[in-house]
C-alpha atoms as one frame of an Amber mdcrd trajectory, in Angstrom:
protein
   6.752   1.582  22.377   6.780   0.468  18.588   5.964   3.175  15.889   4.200
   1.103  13.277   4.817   4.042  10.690   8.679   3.934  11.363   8.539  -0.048
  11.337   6.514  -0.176   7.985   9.155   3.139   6.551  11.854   0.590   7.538
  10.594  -2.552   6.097  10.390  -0.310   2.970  13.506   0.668   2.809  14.975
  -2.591   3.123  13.795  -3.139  -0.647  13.456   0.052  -2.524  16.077   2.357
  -3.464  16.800   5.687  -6.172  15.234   4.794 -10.317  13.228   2.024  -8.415
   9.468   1.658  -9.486   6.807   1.845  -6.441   3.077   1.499  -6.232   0.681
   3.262  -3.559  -2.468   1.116  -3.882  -4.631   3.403  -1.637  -3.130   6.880
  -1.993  -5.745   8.728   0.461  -4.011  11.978   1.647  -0.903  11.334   0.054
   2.229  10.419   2.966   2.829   7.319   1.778   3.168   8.351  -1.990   5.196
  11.393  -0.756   7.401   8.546   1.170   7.920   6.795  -2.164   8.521   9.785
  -4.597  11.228  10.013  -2.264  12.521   7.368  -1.536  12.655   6.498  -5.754
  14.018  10.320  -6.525  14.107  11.430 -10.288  14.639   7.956 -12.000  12.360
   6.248 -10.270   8.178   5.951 -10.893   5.176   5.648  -8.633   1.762   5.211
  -9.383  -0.810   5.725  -6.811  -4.578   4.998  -7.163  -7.685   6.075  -4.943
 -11.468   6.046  -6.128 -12.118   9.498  -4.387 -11.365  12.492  -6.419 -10.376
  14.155  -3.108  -8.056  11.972  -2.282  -5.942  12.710  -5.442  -6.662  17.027
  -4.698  -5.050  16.126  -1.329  -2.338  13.901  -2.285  -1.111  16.585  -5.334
  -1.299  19.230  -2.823   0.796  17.469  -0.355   3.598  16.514  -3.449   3.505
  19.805  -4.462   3.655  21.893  -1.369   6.794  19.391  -0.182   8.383  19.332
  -3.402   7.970  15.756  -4.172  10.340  14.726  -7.391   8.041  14.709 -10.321
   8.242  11.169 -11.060   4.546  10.419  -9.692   0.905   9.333 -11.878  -1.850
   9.788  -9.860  -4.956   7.682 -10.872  -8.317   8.144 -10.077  -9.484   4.650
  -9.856  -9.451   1.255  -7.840  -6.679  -0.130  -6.879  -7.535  -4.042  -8.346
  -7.462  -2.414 -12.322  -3.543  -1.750 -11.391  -2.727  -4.074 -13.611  -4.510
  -1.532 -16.330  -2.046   1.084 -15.832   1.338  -0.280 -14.154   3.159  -2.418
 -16.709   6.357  -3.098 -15.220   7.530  -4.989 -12.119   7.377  -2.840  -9.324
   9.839  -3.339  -5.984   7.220  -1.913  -3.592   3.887  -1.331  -2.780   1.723
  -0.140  -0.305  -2.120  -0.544   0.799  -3.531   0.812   4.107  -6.784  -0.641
   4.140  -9.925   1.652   5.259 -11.382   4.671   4.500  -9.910   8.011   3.627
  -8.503   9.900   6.955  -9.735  13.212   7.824 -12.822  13.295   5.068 -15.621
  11.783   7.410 -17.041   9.453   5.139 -16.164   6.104   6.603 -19.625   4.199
   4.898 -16.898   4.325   1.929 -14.289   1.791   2.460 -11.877  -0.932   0.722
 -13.536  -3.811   0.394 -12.339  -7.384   0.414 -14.298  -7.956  -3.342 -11.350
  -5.484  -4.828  -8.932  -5.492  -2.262  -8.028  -9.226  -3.129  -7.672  -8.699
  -6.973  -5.582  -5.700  -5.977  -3.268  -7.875  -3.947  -3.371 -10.859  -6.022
  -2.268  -8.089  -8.895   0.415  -6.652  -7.007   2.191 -10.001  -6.192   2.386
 -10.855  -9.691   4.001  -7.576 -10.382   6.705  -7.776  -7.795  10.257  -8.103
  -8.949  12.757 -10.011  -7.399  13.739  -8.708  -3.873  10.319  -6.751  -3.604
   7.952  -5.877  -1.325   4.370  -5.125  -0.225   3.000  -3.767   3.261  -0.838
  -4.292   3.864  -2.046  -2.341   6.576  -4.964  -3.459   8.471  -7.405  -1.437
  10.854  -9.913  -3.999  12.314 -11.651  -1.370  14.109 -14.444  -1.144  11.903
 -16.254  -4.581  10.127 -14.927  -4.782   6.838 -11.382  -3.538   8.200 -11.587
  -6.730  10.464 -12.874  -8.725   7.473 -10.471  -8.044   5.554  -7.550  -8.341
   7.755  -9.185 -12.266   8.391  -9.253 -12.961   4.519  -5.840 -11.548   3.798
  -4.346 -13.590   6.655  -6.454 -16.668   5.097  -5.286 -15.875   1.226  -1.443
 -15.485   2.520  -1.291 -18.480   4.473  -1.376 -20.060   1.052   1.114 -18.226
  -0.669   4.269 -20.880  -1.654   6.812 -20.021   0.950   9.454 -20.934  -2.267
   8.629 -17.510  -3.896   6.865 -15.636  -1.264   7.634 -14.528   2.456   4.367
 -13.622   4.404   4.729 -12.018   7.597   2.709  -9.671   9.791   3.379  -7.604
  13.083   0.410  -6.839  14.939   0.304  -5.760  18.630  -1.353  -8.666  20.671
  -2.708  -7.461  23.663  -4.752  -4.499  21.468  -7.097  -6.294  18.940  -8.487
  -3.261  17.541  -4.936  -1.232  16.693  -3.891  -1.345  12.885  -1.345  -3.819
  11.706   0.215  -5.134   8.613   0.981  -7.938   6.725   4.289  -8.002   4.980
   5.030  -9.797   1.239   8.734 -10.080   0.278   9.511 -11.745  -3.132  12.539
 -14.201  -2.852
C-alpha cells in the first residue's frame, strides 16, 4: 500500500538539501515545518505561515519539544502575502490544503480566493531545481474545489519551465492527494 506522507517526504528530498531555503505555506500543527527545519539544518531557513494563532502555539511546541534547528520564522498570516515576508528563492514548499487537524473547526478552511495567489507566489519564488507539493483532501467542498481549480491552473503552466504532476489514488475519490511543481 502507498504511504502518501513517505511519497511526498521523498519527492522532497529529491530537491532540498542542508543551508537550503524552504517554505511551509499552511503550517497547521507543525510536521511538515519540523520535516523542513530538518531537512535544511543550521544554514538553511524556513518560513511557515497559518492564519490561526493556534496553529503557530502548536507548531513552536512541536519545534521545540523535538529540538528543531533554530533556523525557522513562524508567521501568523495567509499564506498568498508570502511574497510580503520571503524574499529569496526558495527550493521547496509545501501546502496541505484544508483545515487545521485536531482543532475541530473545519467551517475554517483554505480557500481557492488565497490559495491561488499563494501558489501563483510560490512558483515565482522557486529556484532552479525546486519544488512544491500541494496536497489535496476533496472530502469536504472547497477541498474538492480546490483540488479541480489547481488541476485547471496547472494544466497551463509552460511545460518549458514547469513540471506538473500529481499522484492520486483512483479507485478512492475522496482520499487526499497532491499535485507536484518541479522547476526545470
Amino acid at each position: 500500500m502507498v504511504d502518501l506522507l513517505d511519497l511526498q517526504k521523498s519527492f522532497i528530498l529529491s530537491h532540498l538539501h542542508a543551508g537550503d531555503t524552504a517554505v511551509d505555506f499552511t503550517m497547521g500543527n507543525g510536521h511538515d515545518t519540523l520535516f523542513l527545519s530538518r531537512t535544511v539544518g543550521d544554514t538553511g531557513k524556513v518560513y511557515a505561515f497559518d492564519i490561526q494563532p493556534e496553529a503557530l502555539l502548536s507548531t513552536r511546541k512541536r519545534l521545540e519539544e523535538e529540538q528543531a534547528p533554530c533556523n525557522y520564522t513562524l508567521i501568523c498570516a495567509s499564506h498568498h502575502l508570502v511574497r510580503d515576508y520571503v524574499k529569496e528563492p526558495i527550493k521547496a514548499g509545501m501546502f496541505n490544503l484544508g483545515w487545521l487537524p485536531g482543532h475541530g473547526n473545519h467551517g475554517l478552511t483554505t480557500a481557492w480566493v488565497t490559495t491561488r495567489p499563494a501558489i501563483e507566489a510560490a512558483i515565482s519564488l522557486l529556484s532552479p531545481d525546486g519544488i512544491l507539493l500541494v496536497a489535496v483532501y476533496p472530502g469536504h467542498e472547497e477541498g474538492s474545489h480546490e483540488g479541480e481549480a489547481l488541476q485547471q491552473m496547472l494544466s497551463t503552466c509552460d511545460r518549458r519551465q514547469l513540471c506538473c504532476s500529481c499522484f492520486r489514488i483512483v479507485n478512492s475519490p475522496t482520499s487526499p492527494y497532491f499535485y507536484i511543481v518541479e522547476s526545470k
